[in-house]
C-alpha positions as CSV (number, residue, x, y, z in Angstrom):
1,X,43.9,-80.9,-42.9
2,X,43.0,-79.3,-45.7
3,X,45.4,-76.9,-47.8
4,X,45.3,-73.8,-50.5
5,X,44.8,-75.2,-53.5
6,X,47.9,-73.3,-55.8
7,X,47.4,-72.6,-59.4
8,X,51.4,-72.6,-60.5
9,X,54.2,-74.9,-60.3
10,X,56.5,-74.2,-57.9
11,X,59.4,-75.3,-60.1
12,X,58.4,-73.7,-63.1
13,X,56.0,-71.1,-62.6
14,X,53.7,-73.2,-65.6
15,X,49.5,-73.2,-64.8
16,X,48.8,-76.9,-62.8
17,X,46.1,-78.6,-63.9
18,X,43.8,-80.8,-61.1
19,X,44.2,-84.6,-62.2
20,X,42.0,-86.4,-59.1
21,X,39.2,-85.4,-56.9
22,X,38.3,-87.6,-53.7
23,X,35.3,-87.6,-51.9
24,X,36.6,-87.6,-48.1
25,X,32.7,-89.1,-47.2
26,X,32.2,-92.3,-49.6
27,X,35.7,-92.2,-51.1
28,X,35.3,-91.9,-54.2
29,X,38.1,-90.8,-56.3
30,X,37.9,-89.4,-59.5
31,X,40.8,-89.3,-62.2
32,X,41.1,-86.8,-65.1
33,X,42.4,-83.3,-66.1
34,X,40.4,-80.9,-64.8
35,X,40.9,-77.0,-65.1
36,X,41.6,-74.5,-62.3
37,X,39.0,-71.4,-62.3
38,X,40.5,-67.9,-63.4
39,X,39.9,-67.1,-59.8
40,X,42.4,-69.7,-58.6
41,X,45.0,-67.1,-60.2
42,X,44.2,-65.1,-57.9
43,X,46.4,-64.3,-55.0
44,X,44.7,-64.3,-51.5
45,X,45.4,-60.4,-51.4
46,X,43.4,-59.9,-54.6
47,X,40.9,-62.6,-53.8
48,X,40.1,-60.6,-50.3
49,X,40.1,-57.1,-52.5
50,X,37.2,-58.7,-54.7
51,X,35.2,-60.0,-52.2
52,X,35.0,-56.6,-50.4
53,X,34.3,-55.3,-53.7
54,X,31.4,-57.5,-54.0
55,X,30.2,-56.7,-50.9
56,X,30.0,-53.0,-51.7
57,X,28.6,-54.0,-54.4
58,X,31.3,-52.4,-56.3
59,X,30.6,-49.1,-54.6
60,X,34.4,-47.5,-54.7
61,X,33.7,-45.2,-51.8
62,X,32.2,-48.0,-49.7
63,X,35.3,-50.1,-50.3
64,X,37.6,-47.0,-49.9
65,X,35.9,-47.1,-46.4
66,X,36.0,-50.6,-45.6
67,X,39.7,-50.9,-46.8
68,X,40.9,-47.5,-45.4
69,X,42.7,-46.8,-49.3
70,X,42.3,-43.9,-51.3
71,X,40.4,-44.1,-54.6
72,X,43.3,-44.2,-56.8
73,X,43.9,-47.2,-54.7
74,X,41.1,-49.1,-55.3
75,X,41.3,-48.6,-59.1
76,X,44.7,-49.7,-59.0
77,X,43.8,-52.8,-57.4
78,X,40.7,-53.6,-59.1
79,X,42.8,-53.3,-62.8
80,X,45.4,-55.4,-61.3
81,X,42.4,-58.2,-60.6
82,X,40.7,-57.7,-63.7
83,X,44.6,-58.1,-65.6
84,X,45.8,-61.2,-63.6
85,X,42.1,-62.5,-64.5
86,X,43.6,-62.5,-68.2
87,X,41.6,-59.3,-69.1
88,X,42.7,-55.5,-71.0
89,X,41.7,-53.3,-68.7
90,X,39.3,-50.5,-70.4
91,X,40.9,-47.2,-70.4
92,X,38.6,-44.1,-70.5
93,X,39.4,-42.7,-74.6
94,X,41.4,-39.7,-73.9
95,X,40.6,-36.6,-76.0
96,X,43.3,-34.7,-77.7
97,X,42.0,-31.2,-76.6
98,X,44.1,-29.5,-79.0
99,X,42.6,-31.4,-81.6
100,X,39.2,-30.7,-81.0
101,X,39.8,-26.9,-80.9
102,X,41.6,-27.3,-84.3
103,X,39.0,-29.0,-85.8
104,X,36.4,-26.9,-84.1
105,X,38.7,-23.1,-85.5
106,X,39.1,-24.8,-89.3
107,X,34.9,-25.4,-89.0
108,X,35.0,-29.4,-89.1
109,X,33.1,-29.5,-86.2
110,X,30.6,-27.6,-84.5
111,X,30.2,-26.3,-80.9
112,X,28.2,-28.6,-79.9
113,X,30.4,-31.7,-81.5
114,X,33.5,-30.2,-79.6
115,X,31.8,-30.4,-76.4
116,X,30.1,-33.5,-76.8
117,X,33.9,-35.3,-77.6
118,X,35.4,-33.0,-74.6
119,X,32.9,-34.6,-72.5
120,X,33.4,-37.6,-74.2
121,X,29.7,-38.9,-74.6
């Protein structure tokens, strides 16, 4: 019987490395330290969220569907995958509306420069 392969020590929480693979067919068994994929740090709720994601071929409202979650849902999950996966997640830059019309009513700026950076292109 085959089992899960986990990615943390269940002592001390530290990553676990692979140190021997086995061929169950010829038997050969191989020693060294071999690394687990960032996917491995994946729990098998996250791993199930990114495989309907790929799917849907990242298609939020298809895997709104298939999931039954709201949108705000599937962003959530998908920054939580793309954090434990060691990644920042990118946040949209935010535009200080106030500052814009400042800049645009002490003529910094012009119209079209305040519209462009409150439509942030």
């Amino acid at each position: 019987m085959a089992y899960q392969v986990i990615s943390q020590c269940p002592v001390c929480s530290e990553t676990l490395k692979i140190t021997k693979l086995h061929c169950s067919h010829c038997h050969t068994t191989i020693e060294n330290e071999f690394e687990l994929s960032k996917m491995a740090s994946l729990s098998s709720e996250q791993l199930r969220f990114v495989e309907v994601f790929l799917t849907c071929r990242g298609n939020i409202k298809e895997v709104e569907k298939e999931l039954g979650i709201s949108y705000p849902t599937v962003r959530g999950k998908l920054n939580e995958v793309v954090s434990s996966l060691g990644y920042e997640a990118k946040k949209k830059n935010e535009v200080d509306e106030k500052k814009v019309i400042a800049m645009l009513e002490n003529g910094e700026i012009t119209s079209e420069e305040a519209l462009k950076l409150l439509k942030d292109e």
